[in-house]
C-alpha positions as CSV (number, residue, x, y, z in Angstrom):
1,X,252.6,148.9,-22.7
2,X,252.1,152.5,-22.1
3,X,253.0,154.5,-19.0
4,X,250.2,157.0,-18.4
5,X,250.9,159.0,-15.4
6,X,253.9,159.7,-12.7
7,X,253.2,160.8,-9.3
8,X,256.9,161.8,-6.8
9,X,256.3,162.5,-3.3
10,X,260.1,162.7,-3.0
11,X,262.5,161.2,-4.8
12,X,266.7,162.8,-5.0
13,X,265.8,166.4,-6.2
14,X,262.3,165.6,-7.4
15,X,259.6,166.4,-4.8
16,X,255.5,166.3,-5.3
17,X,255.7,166.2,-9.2
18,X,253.4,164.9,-11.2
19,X,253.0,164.0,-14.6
20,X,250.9,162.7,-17.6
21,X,252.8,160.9,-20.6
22,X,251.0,160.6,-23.9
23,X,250.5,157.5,-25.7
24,X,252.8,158.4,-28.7
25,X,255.6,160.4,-28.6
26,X,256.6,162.7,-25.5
27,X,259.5,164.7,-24.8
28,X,260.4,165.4,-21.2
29,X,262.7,168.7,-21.7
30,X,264.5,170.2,-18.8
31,X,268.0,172.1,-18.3
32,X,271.2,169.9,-17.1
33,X,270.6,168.9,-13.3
34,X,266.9,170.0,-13.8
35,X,266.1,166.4,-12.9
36,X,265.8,164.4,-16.3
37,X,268.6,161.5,-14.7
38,X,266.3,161.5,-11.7
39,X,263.5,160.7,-13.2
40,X,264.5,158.7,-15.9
41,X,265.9,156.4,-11.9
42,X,262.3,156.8,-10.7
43,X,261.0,155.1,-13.7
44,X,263.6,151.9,-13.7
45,X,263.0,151.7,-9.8
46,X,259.8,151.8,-9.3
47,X,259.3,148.5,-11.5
48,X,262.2,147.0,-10.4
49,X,262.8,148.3,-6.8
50,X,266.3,150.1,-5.7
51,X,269.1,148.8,-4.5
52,X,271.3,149.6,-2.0
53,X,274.2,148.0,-3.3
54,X,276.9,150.2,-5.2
55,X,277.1,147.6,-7.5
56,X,280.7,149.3,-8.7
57,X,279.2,152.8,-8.5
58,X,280.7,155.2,-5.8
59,X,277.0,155.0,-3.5
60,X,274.3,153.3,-4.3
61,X,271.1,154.4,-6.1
62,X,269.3,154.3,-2.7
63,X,272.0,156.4,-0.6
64,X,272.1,158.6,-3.7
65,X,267.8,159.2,-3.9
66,X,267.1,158.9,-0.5
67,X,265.5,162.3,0.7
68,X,268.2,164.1,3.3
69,X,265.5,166.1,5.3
70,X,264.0,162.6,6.4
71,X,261.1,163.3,4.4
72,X,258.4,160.8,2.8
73,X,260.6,158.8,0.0
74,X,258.0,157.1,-2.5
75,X,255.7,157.5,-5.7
76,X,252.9,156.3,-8.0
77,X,253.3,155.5,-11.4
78,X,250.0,154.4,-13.6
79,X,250.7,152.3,-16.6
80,X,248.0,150.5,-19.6
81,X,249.5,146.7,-20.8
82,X,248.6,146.2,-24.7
83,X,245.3,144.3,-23.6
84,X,243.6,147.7,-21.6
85,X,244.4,146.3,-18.3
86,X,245.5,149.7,-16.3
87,X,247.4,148.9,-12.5
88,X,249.4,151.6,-10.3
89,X,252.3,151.0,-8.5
90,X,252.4,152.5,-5.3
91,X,256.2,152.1,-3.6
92,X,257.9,153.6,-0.6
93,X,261.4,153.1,-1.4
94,X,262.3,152.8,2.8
95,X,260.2,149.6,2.4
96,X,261.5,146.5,-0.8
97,X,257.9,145.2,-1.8
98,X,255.5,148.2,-3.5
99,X,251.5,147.9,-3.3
100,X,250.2,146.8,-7.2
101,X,246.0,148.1,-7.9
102,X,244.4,147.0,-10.5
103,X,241.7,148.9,-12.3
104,X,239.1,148.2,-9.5
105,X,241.7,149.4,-7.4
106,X,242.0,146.4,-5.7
107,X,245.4,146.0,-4.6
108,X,247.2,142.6,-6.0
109,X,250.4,142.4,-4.9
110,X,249.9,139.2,-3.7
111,X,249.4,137.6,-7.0
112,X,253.0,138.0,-8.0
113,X,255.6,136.1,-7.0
114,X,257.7,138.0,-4.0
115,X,261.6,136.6,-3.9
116,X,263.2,137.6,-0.7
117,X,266.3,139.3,-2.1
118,X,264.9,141.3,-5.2
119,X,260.9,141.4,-4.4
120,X,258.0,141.5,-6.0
121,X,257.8,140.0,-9.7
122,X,255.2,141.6,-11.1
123,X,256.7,143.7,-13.4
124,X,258.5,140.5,-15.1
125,X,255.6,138.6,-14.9
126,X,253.7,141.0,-17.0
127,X,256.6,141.5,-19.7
128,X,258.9,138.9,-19.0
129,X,261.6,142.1,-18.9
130,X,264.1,141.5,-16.2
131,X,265.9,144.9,-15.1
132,X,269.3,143.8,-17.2
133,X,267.4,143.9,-20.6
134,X,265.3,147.2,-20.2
135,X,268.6,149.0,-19.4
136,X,269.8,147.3,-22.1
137,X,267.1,147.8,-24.5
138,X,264.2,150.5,-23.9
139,X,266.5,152.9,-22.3
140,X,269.2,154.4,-24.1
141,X,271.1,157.0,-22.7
142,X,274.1,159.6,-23.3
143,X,276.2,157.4,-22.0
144,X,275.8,155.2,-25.0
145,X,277.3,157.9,-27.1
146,X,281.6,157.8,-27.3
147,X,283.6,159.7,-29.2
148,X,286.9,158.4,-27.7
149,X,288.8,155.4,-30.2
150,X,288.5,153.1,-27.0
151,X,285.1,153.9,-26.7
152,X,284.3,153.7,-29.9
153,X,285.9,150.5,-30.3
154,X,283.7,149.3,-26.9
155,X,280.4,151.1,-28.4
156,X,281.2,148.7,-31.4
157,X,281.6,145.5,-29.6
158,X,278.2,146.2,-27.4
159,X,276.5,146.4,-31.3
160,X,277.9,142.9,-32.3
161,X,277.5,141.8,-29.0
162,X,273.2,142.7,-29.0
163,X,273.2,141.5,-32.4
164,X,274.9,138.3,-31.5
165,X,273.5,137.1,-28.5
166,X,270.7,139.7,-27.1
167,X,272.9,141.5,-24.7
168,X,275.1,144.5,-25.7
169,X,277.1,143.6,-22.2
170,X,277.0,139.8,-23.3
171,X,280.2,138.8,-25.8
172,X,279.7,135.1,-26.9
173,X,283.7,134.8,-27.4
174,X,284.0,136.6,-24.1
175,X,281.7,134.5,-22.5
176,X,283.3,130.8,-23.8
177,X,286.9,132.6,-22.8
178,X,285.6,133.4,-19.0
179,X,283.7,130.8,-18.7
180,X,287.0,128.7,-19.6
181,X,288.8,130.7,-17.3
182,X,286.6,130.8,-14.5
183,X,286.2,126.3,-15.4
184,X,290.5,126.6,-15.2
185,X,290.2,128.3,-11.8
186,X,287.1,127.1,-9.8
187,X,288.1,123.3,-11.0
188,X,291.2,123.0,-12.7
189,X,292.1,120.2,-14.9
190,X,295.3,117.4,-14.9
191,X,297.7,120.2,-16.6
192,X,296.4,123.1,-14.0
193,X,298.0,123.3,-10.3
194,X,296.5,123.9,-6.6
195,X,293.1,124.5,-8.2
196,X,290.1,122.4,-6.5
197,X,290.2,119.4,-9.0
198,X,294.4,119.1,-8.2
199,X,294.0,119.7,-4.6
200,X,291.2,117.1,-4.1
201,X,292.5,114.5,-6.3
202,X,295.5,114.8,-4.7
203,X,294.2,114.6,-1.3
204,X,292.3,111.5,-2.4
205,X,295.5,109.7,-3.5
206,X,296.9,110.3,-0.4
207,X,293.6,109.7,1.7
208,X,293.3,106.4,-0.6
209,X,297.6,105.5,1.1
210,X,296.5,106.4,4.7
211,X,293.6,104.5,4.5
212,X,294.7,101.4,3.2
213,X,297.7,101.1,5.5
214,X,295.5,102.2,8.3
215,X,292.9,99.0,7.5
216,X,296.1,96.7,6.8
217,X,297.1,97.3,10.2
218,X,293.5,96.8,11.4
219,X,293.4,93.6,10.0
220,X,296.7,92.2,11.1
221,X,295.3,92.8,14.4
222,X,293.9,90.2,16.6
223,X,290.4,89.9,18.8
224,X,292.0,92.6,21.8
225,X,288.2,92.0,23.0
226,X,288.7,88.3,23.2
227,X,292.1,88.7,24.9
228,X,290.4,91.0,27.3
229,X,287.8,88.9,28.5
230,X,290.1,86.2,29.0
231,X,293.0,88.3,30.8
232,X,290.0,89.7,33.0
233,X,288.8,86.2,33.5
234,X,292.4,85.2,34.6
235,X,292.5,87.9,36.7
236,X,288.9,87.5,38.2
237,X,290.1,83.5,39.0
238,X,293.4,84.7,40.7
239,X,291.0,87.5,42.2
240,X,289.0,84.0,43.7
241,X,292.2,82.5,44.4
242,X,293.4,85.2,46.5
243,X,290.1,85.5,48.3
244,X,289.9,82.2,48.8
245,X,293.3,81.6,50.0
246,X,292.8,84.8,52.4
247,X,289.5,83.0,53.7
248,X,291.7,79.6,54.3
249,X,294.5,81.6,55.8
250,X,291.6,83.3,58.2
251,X,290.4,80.1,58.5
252,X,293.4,78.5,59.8
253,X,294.6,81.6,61.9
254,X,291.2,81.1,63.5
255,X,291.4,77.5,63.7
256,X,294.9,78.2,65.4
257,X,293.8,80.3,67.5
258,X,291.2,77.5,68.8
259,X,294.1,74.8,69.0
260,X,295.8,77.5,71.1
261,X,292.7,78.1,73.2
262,X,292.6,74.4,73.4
263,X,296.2,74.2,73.8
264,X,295.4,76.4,76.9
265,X,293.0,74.2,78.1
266,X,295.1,71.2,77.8
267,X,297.8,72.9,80.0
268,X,295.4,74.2,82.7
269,X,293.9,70.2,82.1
270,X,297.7,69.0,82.6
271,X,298.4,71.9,85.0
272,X,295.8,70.0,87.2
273,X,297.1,66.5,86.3
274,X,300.2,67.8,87.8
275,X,298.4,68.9,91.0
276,X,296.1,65.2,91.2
277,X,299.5,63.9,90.8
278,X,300.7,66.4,93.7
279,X,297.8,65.7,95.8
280,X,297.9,61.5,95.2
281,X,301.7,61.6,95.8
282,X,301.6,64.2,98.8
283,X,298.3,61.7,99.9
284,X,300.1,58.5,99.0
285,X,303.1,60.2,101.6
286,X,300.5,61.0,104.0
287,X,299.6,57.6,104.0
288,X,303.3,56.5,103.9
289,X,303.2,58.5,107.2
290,X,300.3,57.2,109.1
291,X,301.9,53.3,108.3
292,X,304.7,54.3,109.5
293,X,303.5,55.5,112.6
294,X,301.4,52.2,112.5
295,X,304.9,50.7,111.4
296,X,306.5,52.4,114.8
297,X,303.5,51.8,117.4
298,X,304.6,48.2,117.0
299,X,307.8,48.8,117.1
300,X,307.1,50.3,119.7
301,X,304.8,47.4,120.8
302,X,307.9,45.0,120.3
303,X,310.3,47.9,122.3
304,X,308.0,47.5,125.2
305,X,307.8,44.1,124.7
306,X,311.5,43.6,125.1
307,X,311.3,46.2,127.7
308,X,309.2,43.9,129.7
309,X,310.9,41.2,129.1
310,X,313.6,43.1,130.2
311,X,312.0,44.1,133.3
312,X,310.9,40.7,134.4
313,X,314.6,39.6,133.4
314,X,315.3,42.7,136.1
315,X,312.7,41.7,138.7
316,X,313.9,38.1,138.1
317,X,317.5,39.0,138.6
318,X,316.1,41.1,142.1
319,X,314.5,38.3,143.1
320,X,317.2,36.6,142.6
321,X,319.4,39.2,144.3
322,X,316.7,38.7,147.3
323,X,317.3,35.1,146.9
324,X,320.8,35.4,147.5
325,X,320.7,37.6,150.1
326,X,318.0,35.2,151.8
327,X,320.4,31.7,151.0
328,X,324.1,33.5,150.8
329,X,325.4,33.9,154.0
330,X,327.7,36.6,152.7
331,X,326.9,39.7,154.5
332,X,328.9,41.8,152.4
333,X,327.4,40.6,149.4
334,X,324.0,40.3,150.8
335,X,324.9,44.0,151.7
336,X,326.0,45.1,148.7
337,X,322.8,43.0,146.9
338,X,320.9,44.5,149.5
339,X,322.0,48.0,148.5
340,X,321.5,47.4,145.1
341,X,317.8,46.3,145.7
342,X,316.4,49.8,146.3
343,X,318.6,51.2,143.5
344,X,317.1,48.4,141.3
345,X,313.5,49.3,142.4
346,X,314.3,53.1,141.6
347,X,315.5,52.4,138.3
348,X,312.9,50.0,137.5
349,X,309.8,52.5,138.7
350,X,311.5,55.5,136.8
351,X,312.0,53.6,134.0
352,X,308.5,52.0,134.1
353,X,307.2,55.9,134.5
354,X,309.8,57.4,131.9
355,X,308.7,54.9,129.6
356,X,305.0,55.0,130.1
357,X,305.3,59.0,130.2
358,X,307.2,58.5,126.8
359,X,304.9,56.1,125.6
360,X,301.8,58.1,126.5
361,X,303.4,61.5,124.5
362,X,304.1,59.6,121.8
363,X,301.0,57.8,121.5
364,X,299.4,61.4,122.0
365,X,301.7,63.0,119.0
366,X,301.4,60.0,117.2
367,X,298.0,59.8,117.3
368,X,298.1,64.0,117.0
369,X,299.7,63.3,113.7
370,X,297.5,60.4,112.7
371,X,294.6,62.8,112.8
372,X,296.2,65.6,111.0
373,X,297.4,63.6,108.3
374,X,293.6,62.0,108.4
375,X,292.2,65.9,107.8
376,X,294.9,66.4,105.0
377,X,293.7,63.4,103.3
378,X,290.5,63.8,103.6
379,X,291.4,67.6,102.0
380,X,293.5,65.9,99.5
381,X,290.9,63.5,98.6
382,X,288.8,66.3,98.4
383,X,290.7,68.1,96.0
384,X,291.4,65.1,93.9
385,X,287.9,65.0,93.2
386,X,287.5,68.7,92.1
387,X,290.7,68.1,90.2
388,X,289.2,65.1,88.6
389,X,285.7,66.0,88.1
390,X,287.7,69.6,86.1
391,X,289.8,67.7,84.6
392,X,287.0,65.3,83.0
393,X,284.9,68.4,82.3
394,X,288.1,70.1,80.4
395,X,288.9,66.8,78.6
396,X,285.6,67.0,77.4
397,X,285.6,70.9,76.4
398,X,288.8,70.0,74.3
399,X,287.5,66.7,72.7
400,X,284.4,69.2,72.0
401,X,286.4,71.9,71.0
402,X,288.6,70.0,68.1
403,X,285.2,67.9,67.3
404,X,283.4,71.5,66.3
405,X,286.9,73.1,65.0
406,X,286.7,70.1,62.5
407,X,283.2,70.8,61.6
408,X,283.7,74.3,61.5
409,X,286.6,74.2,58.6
410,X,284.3,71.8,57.1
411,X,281.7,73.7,56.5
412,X,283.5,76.4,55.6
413,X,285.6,74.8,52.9
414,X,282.3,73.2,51.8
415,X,281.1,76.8,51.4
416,X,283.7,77.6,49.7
417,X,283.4,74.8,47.2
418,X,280.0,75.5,46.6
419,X,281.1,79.5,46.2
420,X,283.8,79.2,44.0
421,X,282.9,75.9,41.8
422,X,284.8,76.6,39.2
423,X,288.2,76.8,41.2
424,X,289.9,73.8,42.1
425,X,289.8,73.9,46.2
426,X,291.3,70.8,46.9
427,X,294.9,72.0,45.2
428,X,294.2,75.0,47.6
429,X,293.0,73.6,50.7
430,X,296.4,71.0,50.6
431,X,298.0,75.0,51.8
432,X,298.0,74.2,55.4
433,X,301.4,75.8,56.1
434,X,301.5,79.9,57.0
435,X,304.1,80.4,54.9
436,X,302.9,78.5,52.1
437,X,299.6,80.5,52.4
438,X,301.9,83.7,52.4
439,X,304.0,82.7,49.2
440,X,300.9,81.4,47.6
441,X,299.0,85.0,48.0
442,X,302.2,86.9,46.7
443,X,302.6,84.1,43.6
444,X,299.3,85.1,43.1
445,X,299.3,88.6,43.7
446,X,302.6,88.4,41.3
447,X,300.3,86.8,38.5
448,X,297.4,89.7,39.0
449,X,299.8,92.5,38.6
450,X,301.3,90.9,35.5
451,X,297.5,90.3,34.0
452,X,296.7,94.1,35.1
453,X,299.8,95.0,33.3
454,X,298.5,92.4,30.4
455,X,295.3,94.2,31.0
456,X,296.4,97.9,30.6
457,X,298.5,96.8,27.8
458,X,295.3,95.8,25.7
459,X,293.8,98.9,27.1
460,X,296.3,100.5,25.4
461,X,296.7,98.5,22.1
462,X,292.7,98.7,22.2
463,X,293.3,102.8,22.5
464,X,295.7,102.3,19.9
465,X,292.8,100.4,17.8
466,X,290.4,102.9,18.5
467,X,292.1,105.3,17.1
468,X,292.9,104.2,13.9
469,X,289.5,103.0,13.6
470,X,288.5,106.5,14.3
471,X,291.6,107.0,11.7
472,X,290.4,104.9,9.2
473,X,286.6,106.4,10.1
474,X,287.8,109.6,9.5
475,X,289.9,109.2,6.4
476,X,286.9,106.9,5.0
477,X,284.5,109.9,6.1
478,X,287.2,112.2,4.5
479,X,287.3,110.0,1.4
480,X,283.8,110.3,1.1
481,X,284.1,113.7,1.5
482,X,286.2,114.1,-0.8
483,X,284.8,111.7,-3.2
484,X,281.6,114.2,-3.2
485,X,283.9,117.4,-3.5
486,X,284.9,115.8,-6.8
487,X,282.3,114.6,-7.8
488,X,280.7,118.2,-7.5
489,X,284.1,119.6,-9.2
490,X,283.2,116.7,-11.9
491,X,279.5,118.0,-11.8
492,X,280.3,121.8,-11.9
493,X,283.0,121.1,-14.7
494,X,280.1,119.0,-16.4
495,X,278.0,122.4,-15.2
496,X,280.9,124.5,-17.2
497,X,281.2,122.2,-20.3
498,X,277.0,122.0,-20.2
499,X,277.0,126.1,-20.0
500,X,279.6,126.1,-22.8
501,X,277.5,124.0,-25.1
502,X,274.5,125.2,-24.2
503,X,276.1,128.7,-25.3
504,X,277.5,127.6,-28.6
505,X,274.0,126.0,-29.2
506,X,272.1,129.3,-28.2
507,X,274.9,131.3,-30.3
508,X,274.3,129.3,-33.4
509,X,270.8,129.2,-33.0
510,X,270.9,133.0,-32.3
511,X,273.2,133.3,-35.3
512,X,271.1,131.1,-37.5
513,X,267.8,132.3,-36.2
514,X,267.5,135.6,-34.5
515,X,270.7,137.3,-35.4
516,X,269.9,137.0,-39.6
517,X,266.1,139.1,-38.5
518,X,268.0,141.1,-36.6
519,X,270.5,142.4,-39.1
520,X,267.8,142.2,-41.8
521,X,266.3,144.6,-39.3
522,X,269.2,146.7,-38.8
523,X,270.5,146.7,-42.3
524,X,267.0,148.3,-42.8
525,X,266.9,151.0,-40.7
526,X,270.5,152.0,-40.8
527,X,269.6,152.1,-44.7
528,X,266.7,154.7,-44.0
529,X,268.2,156.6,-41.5
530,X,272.2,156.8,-43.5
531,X,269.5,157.8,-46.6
532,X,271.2,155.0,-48.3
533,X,274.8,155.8,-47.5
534,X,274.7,152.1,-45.5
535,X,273.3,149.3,-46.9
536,X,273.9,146.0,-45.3
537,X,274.9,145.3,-41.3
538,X,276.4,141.6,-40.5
539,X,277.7,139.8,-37.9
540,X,280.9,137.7,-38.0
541,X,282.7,135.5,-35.8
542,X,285.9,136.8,-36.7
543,X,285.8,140.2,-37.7
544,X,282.5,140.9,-35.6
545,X,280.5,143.6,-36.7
546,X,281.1,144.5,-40.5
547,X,278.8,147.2,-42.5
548,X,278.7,147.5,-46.2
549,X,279.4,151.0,-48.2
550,X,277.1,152.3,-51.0
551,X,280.0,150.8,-53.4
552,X,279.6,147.6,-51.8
553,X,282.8,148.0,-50.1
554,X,282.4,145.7,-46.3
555,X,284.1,147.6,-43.5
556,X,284.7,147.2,-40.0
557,X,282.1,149.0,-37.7
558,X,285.1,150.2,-35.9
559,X,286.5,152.6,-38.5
560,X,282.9,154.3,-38.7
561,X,282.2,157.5,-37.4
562,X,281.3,158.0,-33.5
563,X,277.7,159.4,-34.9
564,X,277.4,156.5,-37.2
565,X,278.3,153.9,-34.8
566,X,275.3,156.0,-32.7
567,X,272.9,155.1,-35.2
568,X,274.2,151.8,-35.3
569,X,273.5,150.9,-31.8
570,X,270.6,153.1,-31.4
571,X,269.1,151.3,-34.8
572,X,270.3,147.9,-33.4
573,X,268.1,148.7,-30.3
574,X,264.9,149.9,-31.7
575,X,265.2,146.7,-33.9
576,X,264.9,144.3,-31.1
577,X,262.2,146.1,-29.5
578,X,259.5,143.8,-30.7
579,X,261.4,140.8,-29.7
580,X,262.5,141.2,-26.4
581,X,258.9,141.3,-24.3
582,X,255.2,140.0,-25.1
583,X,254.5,143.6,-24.7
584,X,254.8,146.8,-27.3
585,X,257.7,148.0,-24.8
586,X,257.9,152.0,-24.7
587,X,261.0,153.6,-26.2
588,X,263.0,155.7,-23.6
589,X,265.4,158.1,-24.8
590,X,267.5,159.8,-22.4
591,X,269.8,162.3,-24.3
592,X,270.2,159.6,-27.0
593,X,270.7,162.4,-30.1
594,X,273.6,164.8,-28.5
595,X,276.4,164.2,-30.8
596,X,273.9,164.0,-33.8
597,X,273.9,166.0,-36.6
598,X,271.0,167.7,-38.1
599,X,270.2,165.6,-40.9
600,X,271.1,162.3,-38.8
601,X,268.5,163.4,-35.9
602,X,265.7,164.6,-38.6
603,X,266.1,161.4,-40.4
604,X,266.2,159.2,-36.8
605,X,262.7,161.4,-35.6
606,X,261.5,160.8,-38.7
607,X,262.0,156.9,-38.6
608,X,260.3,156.9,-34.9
609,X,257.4,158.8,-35.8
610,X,256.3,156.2,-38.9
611,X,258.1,153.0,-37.7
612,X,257.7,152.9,-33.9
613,X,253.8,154.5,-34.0
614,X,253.2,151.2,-31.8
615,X,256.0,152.8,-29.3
616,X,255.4,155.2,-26.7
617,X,258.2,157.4,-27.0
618,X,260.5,158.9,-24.2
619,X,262.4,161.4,-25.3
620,X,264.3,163.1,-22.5
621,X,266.3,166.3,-23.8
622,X,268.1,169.5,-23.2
623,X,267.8,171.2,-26.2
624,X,264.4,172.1,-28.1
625,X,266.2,170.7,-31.5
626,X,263.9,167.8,-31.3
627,X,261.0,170.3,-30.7
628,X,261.8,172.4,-33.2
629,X,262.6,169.1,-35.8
630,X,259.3,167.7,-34.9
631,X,257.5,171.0,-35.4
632,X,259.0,171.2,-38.9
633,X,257.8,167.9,-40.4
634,X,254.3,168.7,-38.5
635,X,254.8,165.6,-36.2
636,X,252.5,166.0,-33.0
637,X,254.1,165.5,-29.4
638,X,253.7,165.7,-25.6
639,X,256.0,168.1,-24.1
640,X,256.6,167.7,-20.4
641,X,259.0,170.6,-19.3
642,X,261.0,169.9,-15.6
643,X,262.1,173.5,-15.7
């Protein structure tokens, strides 16, 4: 792969620049803050995007390139892949997806795959380079170079660490120890302490307590829906009960009610048997009456009967007198019969006249009376007919009245039979008394409180139920839960030990397999470029990154010079640059040679010109040493100057 051309709009200090790289070596000179960092940014982001996270960086690339004035922030770069096919990258950095052309200039952005967070693919796709390894390999930069002991010792490990896994940032022992820490703190293990795999196993024993005391309990329960149905049955019978004993105390308050309407009845009925018996008494003494005036008319009869008797012993004894005084010669008692005479005829005509005048008033008041008491009887026989003929009709309205008060609580009690069948009625209708009734409706009301109470507490033991079968829902939900929690610890420690192994494997095979080409590599170049002075570059587990002297002496990278350890990882690099894409990568130099000395950077140009001629080279650079170097061993190159 070859980039070809560079087009900025605006981009940080860099506004409408363009330029053209050549296929083989290029140097991009320019003054310090002339740009070179800039550009070397635009490069990385417009294949991979920028970010706008810091990313442990005071501001982030995108607050740091972003155009201040507001202006247009985007760029074109045209690049060749090693098969011809040419594409340009169009990107507005406001926007995270750019616009891909093909030769045709057809754009094809759509072809690649486009991941929400980081973008479009395509530049991975087409080199299978993710942003991580072409900072880590194509691009080197001054950075790279350290002269502190620290640094130096850092520079050292980023060496073995390419050369032993692919990634200077990548240590394998680093990675196994983090890893292992990172295993110790996201899951923990039986010696560890409040990590996940402690906390959740330890929640589970005492889940696994709760939960089997909580279904013990359950299960020494018994059927409170049973119990229920029965206590509300009870209370639905004494419910009956009561309403049936209410209806037969209705029943008899109303049938009392009749007997006293009866009762009524019969006293108004007996009220006029008293009068009948008033009116034949007071009828029976009228009669009484009229004999006894009959009784004293002949009395009366027989008076006047001895009263005549009496008068014609009287008229006799005048006669007689007469005769006397006719036959006696006696003057003085023929006088004094004589006188007598006339006195005797007075006294017989009043009496005669007082006793027929007496006997005519008292015939009249007799008979007076014999009328009236004729009128009252004929009242009173009168009235002892009305009071007979009511007294009949109320005998009958009583006999009625009981007859239909009989039917009447027999057909009610039959409906109540046939209403409440399942009750036994007999036991209840044998409650005649009031009283009864009333002790019998409180007994009962006595035995429906105590069911409610029965009742209420099964509600509440039920309540009780409920929630520990929530309980034990909950802590078997929680179990469950946390039955999955450990078995994702148990999976992400598998996860851990898988990574672990899989890194060991990929070391060892990187050891046995890449790492050996690698150092044959490096051993190679740091040979040409030392001019012999180093021989042999190894890697080792212990020691780490070991180089052998002319004299065959093996020494620790680390006590090599900073320049030396420079070529090192600058050699290191170049050597992986056929391995690390499925395309000739360029080789992108950003002050890469500042702390080298003359002969180290002659003999490093030199080694790029003959033994990276498949390279595009990127030398950025603010001196003209490599010019000048380049000019001296008549080595052609592209010059682009910023300044």
């Amino acid at each position: 792969m070859k980039i070809k051309n560079i087009k900025i709009n605006s981009y940080g200090n860099l506004k409408n620049k363009e330029i053209n790289l050549a296929n083989n070596i290029n140097i991009i000179y320019g003054k310090n803050e002339s740009g070179k960092s800039t550009l070397l940014n635009y490069i990385k982001n417009i294949f991979y995007g920028i970010s706008k996270n810091k990313n442990g960086k005071e501001i982030s690339d995108y607050e740091k390139y972003t155009p201040w004035s507001g202006e247009e922030f985007s760029g074109k770069l045209k690049y060749e892949l090693d098969n011809g096919d040419e594409f340009e990258v169009y990107r507005n950095f406001y926007k995270k997806n750019p616009q891909i052309f093909n030769n045709n200039l057809e754009d094809i952005s759509k072809q690649f795959e486009i991941d929400k967070k980081d973008g479009n693919h395509f530049f991975y796709e087409q080199t299978e380079l993710d942003e991580n390894t072409y900072l880590s390999t194509i691009m080197s930069t001054q950075k790279e170079v350290i002269l502190s002991q620290h640094d130096q010792n850092a520079l050292v490990q980023k060496v073995a660490n390419l050369a032993g896994t692919g990634d200077d940032k990548v240590s394998f022992q680093k990675a196994i120890e983090k890893l292992s820490k990172r295993q110790s703190e996201e899951i923990g293990n039986i010696r560890t302490k409040d990590r996940p795999f402690n906390i959740v196993t330890e929640k589970l024993k005492i889940n696994e307590i709760d939960l089997k005391a909580t279904k013990t309990w359950l299960e020494s329960q018994d059927d409170i829906e049973r119990k229920k149905d029965e206590v509300k049955y009870a209370i639905e019978s004494e419910h009956n009960k009561n309403y049936v004993i209410s209806k037969l105390k209705n029943l008899l308050q109303q049938n009392q009610i009749d007997i006293e309407k009866n009762n009524f009845k019969n006293e108004m009925k007996n009220k006029n048997e008293e009068k009948l018996n008033e009116f034949i008494l007071e009828k029976k003494e009228l009669l009484k009456n009229n004999q006894k005036i009959i009784e004293e008319n002949d009395k009366q009869k027989n008076k006047f009967e001895n009263k005549k008797i009496f008068f014609i012993i009287f008229i006799l004894l005048i006669l007689i007198n007469i005769f006397n005084f006719i036959f006696i010669k006696n003057k003085i008692i023929n006088y004094i019969i004589l006188s007598l005479i006339p006195l005797e005829l007075i006294l017989i005509l009043i009496y005669y006249f007082k006793n027929k005048k007496i006997k005519q008033i008292k015939q009249e008041k007799e008979k007076l009376i014999k009328k009236e008491n004729q009128e009252k009887i004929a009242i009173i026989n009168s009235k002892i007919d009305l009071l007979e003929s009511e007294i009949k009709k109320q005998t009958e309205e009583i006999e009625q009245e009981q007859k239909n008060q009989e039917i009447k609580i027999e057909l009610e009690k039959e409906k109540i039979k046939n209403e409440y069948a399942n009750i036994d009625i007999n036991e209840l209708f044998s409650i005649q008394e009031n009283d009864r009734m009333e002790q019998a409706l409180k007994q009962s009301n006595e035995r429906i409180t105590n069911y409610q109470l029965t009742l209420n507490n099964l509600a509440h033991e039920e309540k009780e139920r409920q929630e520990k079968i929530e309980q034990y829902t909950s802590l078997k939900e929680e179990q469950e839960n946390l039955q999955e929690q450990l078995q994702e610890i148990e999976k992400n420690n598998e996860c851990f030990n898988l990574a672990k192994q899989l890194l060991e494997n990929a070391y060892e095979k990187m050891k046995n397999n890449v790492t050996p080409k690698f150092t044959e590599n490096l051993s190679n170049m740091i040979n040409m470029i030392s001019n012999g002075k180093y021989n042999k570059v190894a890697v080792h587990d212990e020691k780490g990154l070991i180089v052998e002297k002319e004299n065959g002496e093996y020494i620790p990278a680390g006590s090599l010079s900073a320049g030396t350890i420079d070529q090192l990882y600058l050699s290191l690099r170049l050597s992986m640059l056929n391995e690390i894409s499925k395309e000739t990568m360029p080789v992108i130099l950003d002050e890469a040679f500042a702390y080298f000395d003359e002969e180290r950077l002659e003999n490093i140009l030199k080694f790029l010109a003959e033994n990276a001629k498949a390279h595009q080279i990127i030398i950025f650079t603010c001196t003209k040493r490599e010019q000048e170097l380049f000019n001296k061993m008549q080595i052609p190159y592209h010059l682009i100057n910023l300044t």
